[in-house]
C-alpha positions in Angstrom: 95.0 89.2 83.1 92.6 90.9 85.7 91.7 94.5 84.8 91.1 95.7 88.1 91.7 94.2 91.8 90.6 94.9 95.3 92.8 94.2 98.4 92.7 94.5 102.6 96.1 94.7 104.2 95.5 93.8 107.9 97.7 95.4 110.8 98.8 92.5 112.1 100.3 91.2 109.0 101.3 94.5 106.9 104.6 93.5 106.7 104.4 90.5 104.8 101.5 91.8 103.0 102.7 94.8 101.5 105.3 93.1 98.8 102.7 90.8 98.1 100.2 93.5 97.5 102.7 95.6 95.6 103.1 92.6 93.1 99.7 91.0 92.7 98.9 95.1 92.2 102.0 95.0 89.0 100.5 92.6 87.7 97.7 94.4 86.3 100.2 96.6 83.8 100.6 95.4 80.4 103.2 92.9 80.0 104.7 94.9 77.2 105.7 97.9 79.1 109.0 98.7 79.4 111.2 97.4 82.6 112.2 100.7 83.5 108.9 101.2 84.3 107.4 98.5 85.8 110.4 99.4 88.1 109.7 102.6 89.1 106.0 101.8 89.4 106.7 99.2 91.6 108.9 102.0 93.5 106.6 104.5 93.4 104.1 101.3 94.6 106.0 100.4 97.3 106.5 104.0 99.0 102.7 104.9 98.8 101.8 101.4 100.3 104.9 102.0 103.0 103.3 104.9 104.0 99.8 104.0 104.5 100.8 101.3 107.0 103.9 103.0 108.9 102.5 106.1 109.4 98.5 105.4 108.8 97.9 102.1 109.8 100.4 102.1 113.1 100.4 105.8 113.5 104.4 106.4 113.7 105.0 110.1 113.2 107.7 111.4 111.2 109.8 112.2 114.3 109.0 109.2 115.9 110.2 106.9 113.2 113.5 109.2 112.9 114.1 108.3 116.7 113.6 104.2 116.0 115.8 104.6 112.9 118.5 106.4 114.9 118.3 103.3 117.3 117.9 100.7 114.8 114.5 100.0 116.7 112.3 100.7 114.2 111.3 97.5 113.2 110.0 96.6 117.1 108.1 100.0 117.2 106.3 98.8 113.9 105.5 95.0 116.0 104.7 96.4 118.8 102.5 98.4 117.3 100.3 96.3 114.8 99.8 94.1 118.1 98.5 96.9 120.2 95.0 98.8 119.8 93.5 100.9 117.9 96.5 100.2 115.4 96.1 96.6 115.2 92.0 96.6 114.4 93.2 99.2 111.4 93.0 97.9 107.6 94.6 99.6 104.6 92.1 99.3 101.8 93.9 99.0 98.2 91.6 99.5 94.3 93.7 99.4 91.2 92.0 99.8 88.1 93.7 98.7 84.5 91.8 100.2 81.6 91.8 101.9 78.3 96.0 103.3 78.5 95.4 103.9 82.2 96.1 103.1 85.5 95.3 104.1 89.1 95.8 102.6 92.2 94.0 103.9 95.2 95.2 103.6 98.9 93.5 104.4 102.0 94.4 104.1 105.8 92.4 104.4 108.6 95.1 106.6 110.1 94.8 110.5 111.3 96.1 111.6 107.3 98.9 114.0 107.0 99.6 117.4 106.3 100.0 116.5 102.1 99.8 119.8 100.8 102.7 121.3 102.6 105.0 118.1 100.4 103.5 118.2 97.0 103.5 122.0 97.1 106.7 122.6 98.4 109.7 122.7 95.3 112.1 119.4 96.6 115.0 119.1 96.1 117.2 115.5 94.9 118.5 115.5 98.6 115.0 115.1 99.5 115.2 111.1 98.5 118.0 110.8 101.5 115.4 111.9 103.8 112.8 109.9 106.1 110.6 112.8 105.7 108.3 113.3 102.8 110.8 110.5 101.2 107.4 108.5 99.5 105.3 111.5 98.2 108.3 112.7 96.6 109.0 109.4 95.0 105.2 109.5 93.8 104.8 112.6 92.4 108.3 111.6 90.4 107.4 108.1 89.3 103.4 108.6 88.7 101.6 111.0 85.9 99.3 112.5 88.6 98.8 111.7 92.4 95.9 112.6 94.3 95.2 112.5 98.2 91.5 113.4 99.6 91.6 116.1 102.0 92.1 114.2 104.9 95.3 112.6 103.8 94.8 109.4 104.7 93.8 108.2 101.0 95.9 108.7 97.7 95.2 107.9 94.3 98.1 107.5 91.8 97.8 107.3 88.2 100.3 106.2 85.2 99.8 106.8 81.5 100.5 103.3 79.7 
């Protein structure tokens, strides 16, 4: 079993790749760990990842993707815009580590970043998880031991205690 791994999600393909990703990136955990958490890991995977290309890879705002959702168009804005420039040129960049009871997974866009602080400091509530806003870094901070974005926001690192 691979201790650490490197991977490039393109644009053009994000869709596809991100389940892929999310697995190949499980399969560094040991394979004794409990289900329940290989679960919400793979949760907790799938929200960061989701994130990096919806909002940083294609650039879809919060209120934006609230508008496509309302008129189940959502998955044609997210087409439309990995085919377009400077969105489909854009990468998301993924380093998860294995090593000595601890893991990390680091993902980085090539988006704008968000506004992070304003989430992970604000006191959410279990409604929260109904929302399309701030939905993913709530999962996170839930699912992993610590999660870090640079100041940018475009680049988080998570990290789980195994």
């Amino acid at each position: 079993m691979p201790e650490e791994l490197e991977l490039i999600i393109t644009a053009s393909d994000g869709a596809q790749q991100l389940a892929a990703a999310v697995e190949r990136v499980l399969a560094l955990l040991p394979e004794d760990l409990a289900p329940e958490r290989i679960h919400k890991t793979k949760l907790g995977l799938q929200e960061v990842m989701q994130n990096a290309y919806e909002h940083g890879t294609l650039g879809i705002s919060g209120s934006e993707k609230s508008q496509a959702c309302e008129t189940d168009s959502f998955e044609a804005l997210c087409k439309e815009r990995a085919s377009a420039e400077p969105y489909s040129e854009r990468i998301i960049q993924v380093h998860a580590k294995c090593a000595k009871g601890l893991f990390s997974c680091a993902v980085t866009d090539q988006g704008d970043g968000f506004d992070w602080r304003s989430l992970k400091n604000s006191a959410p509530e279990h409604s929260d998880l109904d929302s399309l806003h701030g939905r993913g870094v709530l999962i996170s901070m839930n699912v992993f031991d610590d999660v870090i974005y640079n100041a940018r926001g475009n680049a988080v690192t998570v990290f789980l205690e195994i």
